[in-house]
C-alpha positions as CSV (number, residue, x, y, z in Angstrom):
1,X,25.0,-29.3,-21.6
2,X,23.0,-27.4,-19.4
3,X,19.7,-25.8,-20.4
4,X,16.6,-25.3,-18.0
5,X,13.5,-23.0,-18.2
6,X,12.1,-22.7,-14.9
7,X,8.6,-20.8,-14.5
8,X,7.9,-18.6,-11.5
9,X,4.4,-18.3,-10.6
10,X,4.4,-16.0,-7.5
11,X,6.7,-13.2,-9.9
12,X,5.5,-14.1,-13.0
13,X,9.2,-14.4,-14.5
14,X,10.9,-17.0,-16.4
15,X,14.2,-18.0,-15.3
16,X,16.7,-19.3,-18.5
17,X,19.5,-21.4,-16.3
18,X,22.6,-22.6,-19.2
19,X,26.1,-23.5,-19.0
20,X,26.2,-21.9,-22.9
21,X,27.7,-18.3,-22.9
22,X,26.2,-18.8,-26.5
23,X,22.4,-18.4,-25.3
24,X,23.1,-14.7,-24.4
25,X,22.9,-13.7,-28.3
26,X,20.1,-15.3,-28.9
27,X,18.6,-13.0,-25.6
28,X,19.9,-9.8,-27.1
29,X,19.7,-7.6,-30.8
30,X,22.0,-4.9,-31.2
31,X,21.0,-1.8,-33.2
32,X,22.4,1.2,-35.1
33,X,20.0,4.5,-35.5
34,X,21.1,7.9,-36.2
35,X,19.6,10.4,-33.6
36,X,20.9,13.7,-31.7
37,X,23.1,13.4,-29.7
38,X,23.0,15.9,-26.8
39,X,26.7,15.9,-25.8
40,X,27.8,16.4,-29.2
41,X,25.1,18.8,-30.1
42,X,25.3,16.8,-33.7
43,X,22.9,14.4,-35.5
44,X,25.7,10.9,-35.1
45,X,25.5,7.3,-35.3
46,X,24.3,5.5,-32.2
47,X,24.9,1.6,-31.0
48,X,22.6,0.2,-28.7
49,X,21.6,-3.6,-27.5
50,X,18.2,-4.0,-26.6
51,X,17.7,-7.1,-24.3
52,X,15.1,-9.3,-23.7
53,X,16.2,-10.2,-20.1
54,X,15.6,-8.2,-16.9
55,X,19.2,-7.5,-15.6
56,X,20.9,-4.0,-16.9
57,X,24.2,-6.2,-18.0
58,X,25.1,-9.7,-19.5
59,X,24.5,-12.1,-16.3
60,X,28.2,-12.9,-15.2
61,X,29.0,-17.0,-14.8
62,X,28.7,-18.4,-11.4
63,X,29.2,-22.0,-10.9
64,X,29.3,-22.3,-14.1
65,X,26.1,-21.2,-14.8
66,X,24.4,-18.2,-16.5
67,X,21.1,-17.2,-15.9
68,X,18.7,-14.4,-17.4
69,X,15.0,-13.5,-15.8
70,X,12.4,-12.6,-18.5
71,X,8.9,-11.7,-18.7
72,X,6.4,-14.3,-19.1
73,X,5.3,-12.2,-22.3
74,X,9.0,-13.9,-24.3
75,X,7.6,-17.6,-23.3
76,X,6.5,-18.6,-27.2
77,X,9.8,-17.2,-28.5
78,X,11.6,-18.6,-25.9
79,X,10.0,-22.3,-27.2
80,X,10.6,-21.8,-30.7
81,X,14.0,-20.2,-30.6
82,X,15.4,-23.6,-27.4
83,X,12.8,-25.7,-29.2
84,X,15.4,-28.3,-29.4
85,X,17.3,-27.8,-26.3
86,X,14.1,-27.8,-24.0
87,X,13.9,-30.8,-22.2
88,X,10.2,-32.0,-22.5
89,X,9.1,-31.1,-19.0
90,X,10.3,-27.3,-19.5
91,X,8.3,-27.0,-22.6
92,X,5.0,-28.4,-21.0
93,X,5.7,-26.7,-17.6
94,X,5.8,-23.5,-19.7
95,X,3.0,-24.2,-21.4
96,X,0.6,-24.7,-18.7
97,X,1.5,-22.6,-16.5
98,X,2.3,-19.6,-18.9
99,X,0.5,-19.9,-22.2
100,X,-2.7,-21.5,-22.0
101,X,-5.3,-21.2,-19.9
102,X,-6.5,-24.0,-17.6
103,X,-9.9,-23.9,-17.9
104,X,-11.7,-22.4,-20.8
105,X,-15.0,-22.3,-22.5
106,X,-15.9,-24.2,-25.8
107,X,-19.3,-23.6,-25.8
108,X,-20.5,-20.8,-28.6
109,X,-21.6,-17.7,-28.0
110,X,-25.4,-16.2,-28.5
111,X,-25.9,-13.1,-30.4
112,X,-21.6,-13.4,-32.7
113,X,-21.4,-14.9,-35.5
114,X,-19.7,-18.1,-36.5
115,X,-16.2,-16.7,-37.2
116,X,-16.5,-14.0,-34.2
117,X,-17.1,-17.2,-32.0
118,X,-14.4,-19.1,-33.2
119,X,-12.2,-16.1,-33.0
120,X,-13.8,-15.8,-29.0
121,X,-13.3,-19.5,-27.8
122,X,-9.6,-19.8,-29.7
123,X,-8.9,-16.3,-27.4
124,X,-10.0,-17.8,-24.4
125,X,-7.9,-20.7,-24.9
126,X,-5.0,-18.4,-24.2
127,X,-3.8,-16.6,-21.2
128,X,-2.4,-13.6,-22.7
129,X,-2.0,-12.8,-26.8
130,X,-2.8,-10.3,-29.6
131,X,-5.5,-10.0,-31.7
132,X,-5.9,-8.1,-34.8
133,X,-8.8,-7.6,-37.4
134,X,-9.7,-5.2,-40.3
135,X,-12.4,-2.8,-39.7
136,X,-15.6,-3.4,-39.7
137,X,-15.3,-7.3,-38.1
138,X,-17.3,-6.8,-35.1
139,X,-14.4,-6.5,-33.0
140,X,-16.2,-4.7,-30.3
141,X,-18.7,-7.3,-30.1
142,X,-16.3,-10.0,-29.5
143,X,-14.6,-7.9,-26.9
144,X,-17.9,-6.7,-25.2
145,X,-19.1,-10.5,-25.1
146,X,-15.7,-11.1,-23.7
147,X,-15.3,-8.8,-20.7
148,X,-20.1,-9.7,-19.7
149,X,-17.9,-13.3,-19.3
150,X,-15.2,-12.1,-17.0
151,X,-17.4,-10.0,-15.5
152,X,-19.6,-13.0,-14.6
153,X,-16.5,-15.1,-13.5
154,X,-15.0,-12.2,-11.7
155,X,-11.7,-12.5,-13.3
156,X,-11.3,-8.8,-14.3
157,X,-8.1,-7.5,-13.3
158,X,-5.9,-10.7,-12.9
159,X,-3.4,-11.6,-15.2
């Protein structure tokens, strides 16, 4: 069997490249919402499939191979969900190159406060993510100390 996750850097894209016609499900969710529908001028039942991949249609087999382009922002799923059909060197490859950052700071911040540095050096061990707190948490803080580092480093605006 078949099964590579190849990184690329210069489009920031990952490439899925399988022999499994199988995979494709696992790439797509199909829905069903009621909304208007304008030709029928009626409130109706609508089917749609949303995909995670790039291409408008189901990638056709060539050579034997299928082969579906998604964002770099689907790299964790994509690790959990082929966890155990990623070879090792996929799954580090897609690491470093895509989810962690290569060089981050582990020295705590002046002026936040224990959990808001913790918080601050787990973020910038990351190269993209979420982060969500109540109100009230100092959020803007953390976020102002944040961007006086980038600022410093110049790396404002890449990403």
């Amino acid at each position: 069997m078949i099964f590579r996750i190849i990184v690329e850097s210069n489009q920031k894209q990952l490439k899925v490249i399988t022999d499994d016609p199988t995979v494709r499900y696992l790439l797509e969710v199909t829905t069903k919402t009621t909304e208007f529908i304008p030709l029928q001028r009626k409130m109706g039942t609508v089917t749609r499939t949303h995909r995670l991949y790039n291409e408008r249609k189901a990638p056709v087999c060539v050579d034997g191979l299928y082969t579906y382009t998604l964002c770099y922002g689907w790299a964790a799923y994509l690790i959990m969900t082929f966890n155990g059909r990623l070879s090792v060197e996929d799954r580090d490859n897609i690491l470093r190159e895509v989810i962690y950052s290569p060089n981050y700071r582990d020295i705590p911040f002046q002026g936040l406060r224990d959990y808001q540095n913790e918080d601050v050096l787990h973020i910038l061990k990351y190269r993209r993510g979420l982060h969500s707190c109540f109100t009230g948490y100092g959020d803007n803080i953390k976020f102002a100390t944040l961007f006086k580092v980038s600022e410093k480093s110049g790396n404002i605006g890449e990403g």
